[in-house]
Jmol script that loads the backbone (N, CA, C; Angstrom):
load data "model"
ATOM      1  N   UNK A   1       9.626  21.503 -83.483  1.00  0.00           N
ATOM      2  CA  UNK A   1       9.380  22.503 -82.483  1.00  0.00           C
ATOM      3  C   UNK A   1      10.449  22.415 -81.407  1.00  0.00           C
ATOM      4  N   UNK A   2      10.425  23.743 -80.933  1.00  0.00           N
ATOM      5  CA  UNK A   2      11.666  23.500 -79.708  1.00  0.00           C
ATOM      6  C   UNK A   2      11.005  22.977 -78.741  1.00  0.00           C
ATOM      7  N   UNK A   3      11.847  22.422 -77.563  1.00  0.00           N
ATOM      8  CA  UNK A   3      11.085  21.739 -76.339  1.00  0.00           C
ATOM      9  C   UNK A   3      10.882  23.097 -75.734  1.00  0.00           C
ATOM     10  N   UNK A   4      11.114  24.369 -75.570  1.00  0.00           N
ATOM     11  CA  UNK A   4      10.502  25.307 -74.954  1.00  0.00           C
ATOM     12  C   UNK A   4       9.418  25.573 -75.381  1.00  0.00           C
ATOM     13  N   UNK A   5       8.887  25.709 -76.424  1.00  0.00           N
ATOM     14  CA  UNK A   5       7.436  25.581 -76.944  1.00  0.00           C
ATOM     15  C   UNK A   5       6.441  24.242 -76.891  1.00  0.00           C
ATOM     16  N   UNK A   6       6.831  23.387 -76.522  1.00  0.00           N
ATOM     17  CA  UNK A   6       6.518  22.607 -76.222  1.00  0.00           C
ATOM     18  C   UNK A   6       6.411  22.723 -74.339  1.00  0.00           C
ATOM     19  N   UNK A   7       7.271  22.762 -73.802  1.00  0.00           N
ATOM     20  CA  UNK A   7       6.637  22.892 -72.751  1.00  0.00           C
ATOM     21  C   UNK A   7       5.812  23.765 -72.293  1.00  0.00           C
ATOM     22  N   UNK A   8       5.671  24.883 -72.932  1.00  0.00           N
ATOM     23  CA  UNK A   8       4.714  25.990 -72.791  1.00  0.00           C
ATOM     24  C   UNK A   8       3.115  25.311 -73.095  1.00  0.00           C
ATOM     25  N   UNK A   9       3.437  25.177 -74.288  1.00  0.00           N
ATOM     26  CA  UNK A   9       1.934  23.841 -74.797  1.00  0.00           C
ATOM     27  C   UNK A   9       1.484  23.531 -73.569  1.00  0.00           C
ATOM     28  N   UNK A  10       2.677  22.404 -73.198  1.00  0.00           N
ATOM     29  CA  UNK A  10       2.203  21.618 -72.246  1.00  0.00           C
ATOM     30  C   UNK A  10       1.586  21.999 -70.834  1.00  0.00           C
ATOM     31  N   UNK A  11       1.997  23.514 -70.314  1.00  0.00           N
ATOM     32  CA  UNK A  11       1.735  23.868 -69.440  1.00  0.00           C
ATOM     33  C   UNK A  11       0.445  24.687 -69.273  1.00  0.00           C
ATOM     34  N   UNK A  12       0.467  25.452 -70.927  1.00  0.00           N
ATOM     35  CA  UNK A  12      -0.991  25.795 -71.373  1.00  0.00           C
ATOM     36  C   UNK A  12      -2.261  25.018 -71.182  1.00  0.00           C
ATOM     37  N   UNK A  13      -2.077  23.651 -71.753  1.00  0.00           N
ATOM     38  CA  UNK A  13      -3.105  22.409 -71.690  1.00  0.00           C
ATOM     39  C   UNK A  13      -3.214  22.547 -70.171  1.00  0.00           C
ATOM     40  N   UNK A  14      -2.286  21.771 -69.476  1.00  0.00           N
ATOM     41  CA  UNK A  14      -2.745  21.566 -68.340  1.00  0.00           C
ATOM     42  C   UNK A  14      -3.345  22.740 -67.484  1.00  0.00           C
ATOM     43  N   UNK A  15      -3.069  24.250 -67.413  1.00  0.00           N
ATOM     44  CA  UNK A  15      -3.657  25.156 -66.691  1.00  0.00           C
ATOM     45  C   UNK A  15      -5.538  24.958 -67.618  1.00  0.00           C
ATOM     46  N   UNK A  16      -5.533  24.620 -68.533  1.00  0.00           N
ATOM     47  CA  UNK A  16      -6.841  24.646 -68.997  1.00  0.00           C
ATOM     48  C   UNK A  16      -7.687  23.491 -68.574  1.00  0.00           C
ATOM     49  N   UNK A  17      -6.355  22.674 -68.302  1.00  0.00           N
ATOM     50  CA  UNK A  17      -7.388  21.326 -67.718  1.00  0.00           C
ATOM     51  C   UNK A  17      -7.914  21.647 -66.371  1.00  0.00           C
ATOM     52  N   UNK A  18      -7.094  22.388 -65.586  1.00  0.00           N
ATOM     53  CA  UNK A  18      -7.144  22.664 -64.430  1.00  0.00           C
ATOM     54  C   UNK A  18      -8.726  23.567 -63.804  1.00  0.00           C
ATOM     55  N   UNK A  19      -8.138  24.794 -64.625  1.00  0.00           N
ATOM     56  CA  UNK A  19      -9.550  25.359 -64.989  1.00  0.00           C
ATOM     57  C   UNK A  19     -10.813  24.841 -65.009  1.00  0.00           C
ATOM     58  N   UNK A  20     -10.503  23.711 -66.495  1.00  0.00           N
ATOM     59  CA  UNK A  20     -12.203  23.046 -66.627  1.00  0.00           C
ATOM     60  C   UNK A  20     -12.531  22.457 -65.415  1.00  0.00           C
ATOM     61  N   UNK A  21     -11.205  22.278 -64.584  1.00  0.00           N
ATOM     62  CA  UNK A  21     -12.027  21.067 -63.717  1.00  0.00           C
ATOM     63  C   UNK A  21     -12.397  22.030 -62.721  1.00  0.00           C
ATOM     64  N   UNK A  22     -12.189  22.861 -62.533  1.00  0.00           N
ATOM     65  CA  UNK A  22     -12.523  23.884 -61.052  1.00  0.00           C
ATOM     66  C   UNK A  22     -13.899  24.352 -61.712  1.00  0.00           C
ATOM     67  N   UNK A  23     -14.245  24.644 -62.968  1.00  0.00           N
ATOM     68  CA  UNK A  23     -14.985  25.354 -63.219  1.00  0.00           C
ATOM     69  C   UNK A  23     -16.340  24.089 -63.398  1.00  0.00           C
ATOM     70  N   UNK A  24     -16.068  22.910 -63.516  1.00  0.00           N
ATOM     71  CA  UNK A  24     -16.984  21.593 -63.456  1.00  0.00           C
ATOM     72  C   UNK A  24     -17.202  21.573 -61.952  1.00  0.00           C
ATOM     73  N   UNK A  25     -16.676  21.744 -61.318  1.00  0.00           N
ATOM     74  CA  UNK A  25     -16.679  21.446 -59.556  1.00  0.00           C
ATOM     75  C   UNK A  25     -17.547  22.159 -59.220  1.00  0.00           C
ATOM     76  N   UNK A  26     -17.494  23.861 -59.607  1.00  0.00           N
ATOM     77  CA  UNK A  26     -18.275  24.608 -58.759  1.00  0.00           C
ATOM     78  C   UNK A  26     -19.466  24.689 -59.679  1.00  0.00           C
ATOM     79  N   UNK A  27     -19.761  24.057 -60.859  1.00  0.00           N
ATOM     80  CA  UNK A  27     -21.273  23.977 -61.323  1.00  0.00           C
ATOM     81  C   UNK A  27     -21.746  22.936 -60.634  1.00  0.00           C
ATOM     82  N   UNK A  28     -21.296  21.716 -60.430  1.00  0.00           N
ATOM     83  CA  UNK A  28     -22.242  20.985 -59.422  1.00  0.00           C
ATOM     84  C   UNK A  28     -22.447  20.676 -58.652  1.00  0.00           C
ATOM     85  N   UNK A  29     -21.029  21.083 -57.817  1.00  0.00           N
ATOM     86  CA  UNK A  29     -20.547  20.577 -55.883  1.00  0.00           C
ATOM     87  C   UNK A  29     -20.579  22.573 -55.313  1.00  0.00           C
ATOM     88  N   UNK A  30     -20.375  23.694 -56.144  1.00  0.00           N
ATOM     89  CA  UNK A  30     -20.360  24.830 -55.215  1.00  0.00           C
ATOM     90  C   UNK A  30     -20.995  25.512 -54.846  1.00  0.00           C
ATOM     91  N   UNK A  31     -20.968  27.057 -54.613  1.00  0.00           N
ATOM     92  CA  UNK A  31     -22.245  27.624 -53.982  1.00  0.00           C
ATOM     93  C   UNK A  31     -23.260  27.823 -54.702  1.00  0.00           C
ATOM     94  N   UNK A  32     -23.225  27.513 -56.219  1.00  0.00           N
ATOM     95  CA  UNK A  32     -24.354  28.375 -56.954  1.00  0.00           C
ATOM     96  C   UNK A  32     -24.704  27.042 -57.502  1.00  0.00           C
ATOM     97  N   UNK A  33     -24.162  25.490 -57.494  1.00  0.00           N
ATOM     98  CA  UNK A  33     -24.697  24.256 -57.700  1.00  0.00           C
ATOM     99  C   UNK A  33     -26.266  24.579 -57.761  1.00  0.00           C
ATOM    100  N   UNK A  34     -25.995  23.411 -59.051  1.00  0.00           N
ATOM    101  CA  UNK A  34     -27.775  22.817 -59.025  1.00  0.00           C
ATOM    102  C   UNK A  34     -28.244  22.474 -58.008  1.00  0.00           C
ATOM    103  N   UNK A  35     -27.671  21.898 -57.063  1.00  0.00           N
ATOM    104  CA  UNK A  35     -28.157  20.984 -55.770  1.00  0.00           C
ATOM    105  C   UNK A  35     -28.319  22.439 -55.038  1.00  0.00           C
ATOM    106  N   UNK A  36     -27.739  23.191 -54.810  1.00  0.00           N
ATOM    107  CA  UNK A  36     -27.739  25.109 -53.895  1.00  0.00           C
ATOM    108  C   UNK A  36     -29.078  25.672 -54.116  1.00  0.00           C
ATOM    109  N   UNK A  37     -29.140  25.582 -56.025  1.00  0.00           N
ATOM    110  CA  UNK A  37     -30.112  26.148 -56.013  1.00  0.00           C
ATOM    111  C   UNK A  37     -31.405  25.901 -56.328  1.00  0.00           C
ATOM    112  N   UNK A  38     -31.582  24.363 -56.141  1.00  0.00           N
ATOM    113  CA  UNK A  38     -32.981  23.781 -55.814  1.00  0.00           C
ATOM    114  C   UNK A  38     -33.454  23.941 -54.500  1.00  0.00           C
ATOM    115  N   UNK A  39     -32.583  23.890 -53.328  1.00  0.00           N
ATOM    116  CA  UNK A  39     -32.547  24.001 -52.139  1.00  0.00           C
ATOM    117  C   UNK A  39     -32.742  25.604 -51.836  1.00  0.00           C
ATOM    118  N   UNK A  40     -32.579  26.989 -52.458  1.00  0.00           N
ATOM    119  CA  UNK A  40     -32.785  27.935 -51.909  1.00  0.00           C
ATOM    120  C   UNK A  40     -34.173  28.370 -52.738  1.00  0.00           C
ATOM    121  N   UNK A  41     -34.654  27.611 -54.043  1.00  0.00           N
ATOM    122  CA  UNK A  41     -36.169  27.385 -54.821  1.00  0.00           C
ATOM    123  C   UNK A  41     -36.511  27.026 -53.774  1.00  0.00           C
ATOM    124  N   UNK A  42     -36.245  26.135 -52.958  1.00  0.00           N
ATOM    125  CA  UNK A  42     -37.435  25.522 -51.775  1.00  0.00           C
ATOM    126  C   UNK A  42     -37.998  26.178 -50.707  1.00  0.00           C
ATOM    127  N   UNK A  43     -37.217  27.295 -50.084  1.00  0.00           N
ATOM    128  CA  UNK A  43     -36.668  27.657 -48.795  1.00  0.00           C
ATOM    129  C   UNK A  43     -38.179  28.841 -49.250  1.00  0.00           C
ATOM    130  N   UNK A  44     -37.429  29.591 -50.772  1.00  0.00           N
ATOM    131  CA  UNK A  44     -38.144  30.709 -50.996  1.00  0.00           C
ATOM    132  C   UNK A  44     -39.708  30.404 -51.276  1.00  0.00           C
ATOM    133  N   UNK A  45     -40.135  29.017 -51.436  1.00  0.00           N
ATOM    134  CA  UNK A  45     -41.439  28.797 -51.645  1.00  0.00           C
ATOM    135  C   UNK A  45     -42.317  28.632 -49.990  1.00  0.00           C
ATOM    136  N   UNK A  46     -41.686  28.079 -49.389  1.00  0.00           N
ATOM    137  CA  UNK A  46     -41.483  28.351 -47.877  1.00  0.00           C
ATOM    138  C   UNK A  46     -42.123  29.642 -47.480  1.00  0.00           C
ATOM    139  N   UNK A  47     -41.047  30.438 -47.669  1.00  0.00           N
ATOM    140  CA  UNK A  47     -40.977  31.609 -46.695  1.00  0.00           C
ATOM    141  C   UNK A  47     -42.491  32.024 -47.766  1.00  0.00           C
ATOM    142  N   UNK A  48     -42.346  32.526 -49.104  1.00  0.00           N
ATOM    143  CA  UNK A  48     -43.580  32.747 -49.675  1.00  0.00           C
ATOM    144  C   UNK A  48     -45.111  32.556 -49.096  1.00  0.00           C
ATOM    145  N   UNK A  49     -44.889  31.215 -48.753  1.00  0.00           N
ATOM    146  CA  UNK A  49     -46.123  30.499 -48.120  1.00  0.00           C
ATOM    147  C   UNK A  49     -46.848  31.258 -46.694  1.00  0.00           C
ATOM    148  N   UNK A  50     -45.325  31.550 -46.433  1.00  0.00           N
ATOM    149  CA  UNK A  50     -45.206  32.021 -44.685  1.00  0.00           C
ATOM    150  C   UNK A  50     -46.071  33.485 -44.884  1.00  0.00           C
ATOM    151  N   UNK A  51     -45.390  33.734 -45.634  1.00  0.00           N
ATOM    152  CA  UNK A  51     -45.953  35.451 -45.927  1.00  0.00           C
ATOM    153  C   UNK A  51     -47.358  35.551 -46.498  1.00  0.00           C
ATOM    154  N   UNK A  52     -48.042  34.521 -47.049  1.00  0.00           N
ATOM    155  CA  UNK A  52     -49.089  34.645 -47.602  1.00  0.00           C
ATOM    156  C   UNK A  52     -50.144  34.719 -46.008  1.00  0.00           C
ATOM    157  N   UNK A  53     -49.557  33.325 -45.374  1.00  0.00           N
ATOM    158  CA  UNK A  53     -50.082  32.991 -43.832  1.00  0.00           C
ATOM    159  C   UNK A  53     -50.001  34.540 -43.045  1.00  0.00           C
ATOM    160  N   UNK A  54     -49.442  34.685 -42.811  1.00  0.00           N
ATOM    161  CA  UNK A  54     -48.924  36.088 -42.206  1.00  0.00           C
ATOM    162  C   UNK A  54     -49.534  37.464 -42.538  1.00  0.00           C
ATOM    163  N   UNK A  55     -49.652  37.734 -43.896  1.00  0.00           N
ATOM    164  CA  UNK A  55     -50.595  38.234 -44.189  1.00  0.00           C
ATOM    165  C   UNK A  55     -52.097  38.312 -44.055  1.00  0.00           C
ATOM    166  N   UNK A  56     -52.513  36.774 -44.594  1.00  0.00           N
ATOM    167  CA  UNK A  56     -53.689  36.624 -44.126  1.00  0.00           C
ATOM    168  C   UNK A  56     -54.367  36.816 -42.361  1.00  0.00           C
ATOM    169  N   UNK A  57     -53.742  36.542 -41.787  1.00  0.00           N
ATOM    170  CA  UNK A  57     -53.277  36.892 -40.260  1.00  0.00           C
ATOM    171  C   UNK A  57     -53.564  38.662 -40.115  1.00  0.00           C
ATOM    172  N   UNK A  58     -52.737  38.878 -40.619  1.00  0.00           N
ATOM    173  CA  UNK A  58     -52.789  40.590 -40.127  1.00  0.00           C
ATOM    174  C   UNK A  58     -54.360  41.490 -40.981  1.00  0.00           C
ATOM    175  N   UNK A  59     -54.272  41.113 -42.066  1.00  0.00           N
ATOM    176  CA  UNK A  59     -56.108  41.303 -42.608  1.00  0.00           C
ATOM    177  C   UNK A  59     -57.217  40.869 -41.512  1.00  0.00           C
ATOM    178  N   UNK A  60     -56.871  39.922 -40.713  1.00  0.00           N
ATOM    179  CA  UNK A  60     -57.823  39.170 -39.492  1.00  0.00           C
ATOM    180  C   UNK A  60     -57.461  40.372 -38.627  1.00  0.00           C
ATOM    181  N   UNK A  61     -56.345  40.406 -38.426  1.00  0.00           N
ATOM    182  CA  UNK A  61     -56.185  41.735 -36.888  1.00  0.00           C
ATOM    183  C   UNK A  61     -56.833  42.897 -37.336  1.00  0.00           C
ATOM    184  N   UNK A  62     -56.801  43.476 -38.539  1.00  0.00           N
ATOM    185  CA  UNK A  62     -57.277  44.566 -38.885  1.00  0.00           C
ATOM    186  C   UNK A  62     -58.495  44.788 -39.073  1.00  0.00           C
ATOM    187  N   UNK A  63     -59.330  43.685 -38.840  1.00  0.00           N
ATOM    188  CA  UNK A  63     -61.007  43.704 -38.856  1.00  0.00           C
ATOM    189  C   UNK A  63     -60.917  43.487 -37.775  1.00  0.00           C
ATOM    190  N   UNK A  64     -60.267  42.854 -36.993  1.00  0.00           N
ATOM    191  CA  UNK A  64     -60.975  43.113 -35.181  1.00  0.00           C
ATOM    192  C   UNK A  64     -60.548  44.355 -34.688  1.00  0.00           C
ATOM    193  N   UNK A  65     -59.381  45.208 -35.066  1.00  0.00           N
ATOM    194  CA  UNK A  65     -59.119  46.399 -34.412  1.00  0.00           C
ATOM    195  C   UNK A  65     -59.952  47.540 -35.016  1.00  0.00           C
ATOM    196  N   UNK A  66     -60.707  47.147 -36.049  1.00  0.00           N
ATOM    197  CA  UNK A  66     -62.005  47.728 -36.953  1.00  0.00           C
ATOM    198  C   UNK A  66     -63.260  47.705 -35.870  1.00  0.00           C
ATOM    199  N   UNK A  67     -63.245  46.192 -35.565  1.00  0.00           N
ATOM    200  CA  UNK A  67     -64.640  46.250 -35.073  1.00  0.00           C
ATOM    201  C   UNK A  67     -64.407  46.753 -33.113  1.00  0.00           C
ATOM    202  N   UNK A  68     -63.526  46.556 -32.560  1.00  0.00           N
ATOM    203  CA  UNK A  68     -63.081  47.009 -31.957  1.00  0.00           C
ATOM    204  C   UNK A  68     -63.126  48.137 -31.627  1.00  0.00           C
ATOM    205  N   UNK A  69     -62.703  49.469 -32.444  1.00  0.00           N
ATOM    206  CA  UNK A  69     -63.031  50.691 -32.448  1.00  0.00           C
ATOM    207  C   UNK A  69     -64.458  51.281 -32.454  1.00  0.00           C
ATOM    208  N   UNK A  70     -65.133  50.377 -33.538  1.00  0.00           N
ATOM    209  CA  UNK A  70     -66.545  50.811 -33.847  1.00  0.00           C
ATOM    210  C   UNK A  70     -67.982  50.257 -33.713  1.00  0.00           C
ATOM    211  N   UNK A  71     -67.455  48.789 -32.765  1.00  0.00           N
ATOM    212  CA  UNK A  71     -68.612  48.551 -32.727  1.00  0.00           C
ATOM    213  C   UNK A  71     -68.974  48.082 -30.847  1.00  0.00           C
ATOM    214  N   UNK A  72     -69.570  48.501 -30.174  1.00  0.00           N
ATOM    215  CA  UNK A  72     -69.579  48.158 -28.617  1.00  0.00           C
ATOM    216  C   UNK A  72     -69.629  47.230 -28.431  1.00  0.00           C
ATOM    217  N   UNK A  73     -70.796  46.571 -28.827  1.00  0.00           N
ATOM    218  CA  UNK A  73     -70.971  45.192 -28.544  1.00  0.00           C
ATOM    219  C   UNK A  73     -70.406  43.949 -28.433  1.00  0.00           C
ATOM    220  N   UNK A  74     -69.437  44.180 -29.729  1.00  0.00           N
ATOM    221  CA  UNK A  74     -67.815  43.233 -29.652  1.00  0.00           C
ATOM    222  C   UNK A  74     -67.134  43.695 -28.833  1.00  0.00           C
ATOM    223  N   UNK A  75     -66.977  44.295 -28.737  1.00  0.00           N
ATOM    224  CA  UNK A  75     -66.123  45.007 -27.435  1.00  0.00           C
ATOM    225  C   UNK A  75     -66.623  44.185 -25.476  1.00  0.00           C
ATOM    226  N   UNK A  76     -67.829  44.357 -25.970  1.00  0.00           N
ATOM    227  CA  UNK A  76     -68.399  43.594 -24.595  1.00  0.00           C
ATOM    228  C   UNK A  76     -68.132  42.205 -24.902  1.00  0.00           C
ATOM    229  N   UNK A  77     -68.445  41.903 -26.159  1.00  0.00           N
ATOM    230  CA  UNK A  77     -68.368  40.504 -26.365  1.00  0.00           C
ATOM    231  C   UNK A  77     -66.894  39.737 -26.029  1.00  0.00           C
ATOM    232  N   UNK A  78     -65.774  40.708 -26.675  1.00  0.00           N
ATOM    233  CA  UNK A  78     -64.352  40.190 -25.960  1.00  0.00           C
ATOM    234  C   UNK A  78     -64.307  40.220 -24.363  1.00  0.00           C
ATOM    235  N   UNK A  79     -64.633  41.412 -23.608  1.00  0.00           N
ATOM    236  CA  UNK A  79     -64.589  41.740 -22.347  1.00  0.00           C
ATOM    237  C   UNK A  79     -65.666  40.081 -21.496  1.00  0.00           C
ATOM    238  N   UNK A  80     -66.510  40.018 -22.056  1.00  0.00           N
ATOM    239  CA  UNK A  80     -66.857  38.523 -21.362  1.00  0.00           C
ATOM    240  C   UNK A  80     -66.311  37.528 -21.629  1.00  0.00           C
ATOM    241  N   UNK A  81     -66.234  37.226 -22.904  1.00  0.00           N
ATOM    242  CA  UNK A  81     -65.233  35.927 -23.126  1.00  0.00           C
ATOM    243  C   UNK A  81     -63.757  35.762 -22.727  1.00  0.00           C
ATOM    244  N   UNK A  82     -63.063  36.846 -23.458  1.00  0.00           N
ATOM    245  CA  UNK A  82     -61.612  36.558 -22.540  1.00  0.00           C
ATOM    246  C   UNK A  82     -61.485  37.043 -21.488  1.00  0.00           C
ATOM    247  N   UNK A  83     -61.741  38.212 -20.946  1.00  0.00           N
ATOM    248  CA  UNK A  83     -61.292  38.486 -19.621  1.00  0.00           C
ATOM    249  C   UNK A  83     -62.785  38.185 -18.325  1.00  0.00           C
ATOM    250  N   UNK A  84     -63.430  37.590 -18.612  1.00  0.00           N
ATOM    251  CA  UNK A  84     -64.627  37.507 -17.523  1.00  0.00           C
ATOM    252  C   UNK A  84     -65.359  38.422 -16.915  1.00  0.00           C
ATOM    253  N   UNK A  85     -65.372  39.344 -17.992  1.00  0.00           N
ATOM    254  CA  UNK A  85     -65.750  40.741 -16.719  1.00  0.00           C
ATOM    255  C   UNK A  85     -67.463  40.590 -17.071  1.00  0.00           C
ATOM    256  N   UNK A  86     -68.468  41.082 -15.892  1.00  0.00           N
ATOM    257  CA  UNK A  86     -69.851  40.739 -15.982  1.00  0.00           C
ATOM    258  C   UNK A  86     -70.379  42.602 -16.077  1.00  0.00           C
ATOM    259  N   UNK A  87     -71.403  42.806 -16.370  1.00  0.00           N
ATOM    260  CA  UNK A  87     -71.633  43.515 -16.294  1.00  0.00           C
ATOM    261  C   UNK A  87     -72.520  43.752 -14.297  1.00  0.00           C
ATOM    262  N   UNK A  88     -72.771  44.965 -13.823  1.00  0.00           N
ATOM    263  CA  UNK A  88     -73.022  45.004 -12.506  1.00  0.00           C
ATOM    264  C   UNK A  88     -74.475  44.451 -12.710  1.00  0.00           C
ATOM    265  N   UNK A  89     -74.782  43.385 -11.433  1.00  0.00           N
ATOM    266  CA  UNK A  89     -76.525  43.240 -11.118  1.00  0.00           C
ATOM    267  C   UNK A  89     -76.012  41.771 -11.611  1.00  0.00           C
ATOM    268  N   UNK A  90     -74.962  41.312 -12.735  1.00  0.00           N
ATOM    269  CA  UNK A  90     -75.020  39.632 -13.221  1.00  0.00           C
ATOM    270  C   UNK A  90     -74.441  38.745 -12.026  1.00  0.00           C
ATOM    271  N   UNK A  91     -74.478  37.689 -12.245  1.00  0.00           N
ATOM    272  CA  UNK A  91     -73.827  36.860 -11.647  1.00  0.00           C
ATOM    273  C   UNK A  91     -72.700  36.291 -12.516  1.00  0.00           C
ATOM    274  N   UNK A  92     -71.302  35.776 -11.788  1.00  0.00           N
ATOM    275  CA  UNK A  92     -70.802  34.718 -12.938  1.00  0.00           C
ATOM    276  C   UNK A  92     -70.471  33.131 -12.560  1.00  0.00           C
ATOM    277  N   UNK A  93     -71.042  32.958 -14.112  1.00  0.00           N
ATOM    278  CA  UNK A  93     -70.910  30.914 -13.935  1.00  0.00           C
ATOM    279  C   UNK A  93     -69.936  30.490 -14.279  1.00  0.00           C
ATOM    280  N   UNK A  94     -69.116  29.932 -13.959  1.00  0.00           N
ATOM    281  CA  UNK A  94     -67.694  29.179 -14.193  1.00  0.00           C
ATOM    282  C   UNK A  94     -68.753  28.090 -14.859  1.00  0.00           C
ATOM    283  N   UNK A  95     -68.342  27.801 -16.280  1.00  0.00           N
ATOM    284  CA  UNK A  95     -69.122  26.855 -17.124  1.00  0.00           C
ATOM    285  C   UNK A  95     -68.154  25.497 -16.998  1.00  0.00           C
ATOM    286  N   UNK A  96     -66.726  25.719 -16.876  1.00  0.00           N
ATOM    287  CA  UNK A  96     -65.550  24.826 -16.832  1.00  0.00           C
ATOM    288  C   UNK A  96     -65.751  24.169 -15.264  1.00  0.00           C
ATOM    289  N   UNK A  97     -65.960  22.716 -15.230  1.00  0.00           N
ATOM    290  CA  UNK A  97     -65.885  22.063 -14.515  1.00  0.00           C
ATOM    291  C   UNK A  97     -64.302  21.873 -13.914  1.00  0.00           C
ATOM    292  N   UNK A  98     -64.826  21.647 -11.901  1.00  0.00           N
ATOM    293  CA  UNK A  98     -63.038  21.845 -11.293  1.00  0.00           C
ATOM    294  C   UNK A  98     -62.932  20.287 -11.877  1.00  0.00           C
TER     295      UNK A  98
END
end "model"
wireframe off; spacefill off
backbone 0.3
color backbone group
C-alpha cells in the first residue's frame, strides 16, 4: 500500500476513535446521561406529587366556595370564627387567654 493510503487509514481510525469517545462521554457524563435522566425521573415524580397536593387543595376550595354561596349558616359560621363578628344583642368572649 502507498503511505498515502495508509495515512488516510490512519486518520480514518483515529477520527472514529475520536467520535466513539465523544459519543461514550455524552452517554454517561452529558445532558441526556443516565445520571440527567434519573435526576429529571425524580424532579417529575416531585412535581407529580405536587400537583396531585394541589389539586386535592383546590377540590377543598371548591366545596367551601359551594357551601359558601349556598348555605347561610357556614357563612355565619366563618364570619364568627375567623373574623369575630357577633351577631347584635351577643356578647364577645375572648376564649384566648392574655
Amino acid at each position: 500500500m502507498s503511505t498515502l493510503k495508509k495515512f488516510f487509514r490512519y486518520l480514518a481510525l483515529v477520527l472514529l476513535i475520536i467520535i466513539l469517545i465523544s459519543l461514550i462521554r455524552d452517554i454517561f457524563f452529558g445532558q441526556f446521561s443516565f445520571q440527567e435522566n434519573e435526576k429529571l425521573e425524580t424532579l417529575i415524580d416531585k412535581k407529580e406529587d405536587e400537583l396531585i397536593k394541589i389539586s386535592e387543595e383546590n377540590e377543598t376550595l371548591k366545596d367551601e366556595i359551594k357551601l359558601l354561596k349556598n348555605n347561610d349558616e357556614y357563612v355565619e359560621h366563618v364570619a364568627r370564627e375567623n373574623l369575630g363578628l357577633i351577631k347584635e344583642g351577643e356578647e364577645y368572649i375572648d376564649e384566648e387567654p392574655d
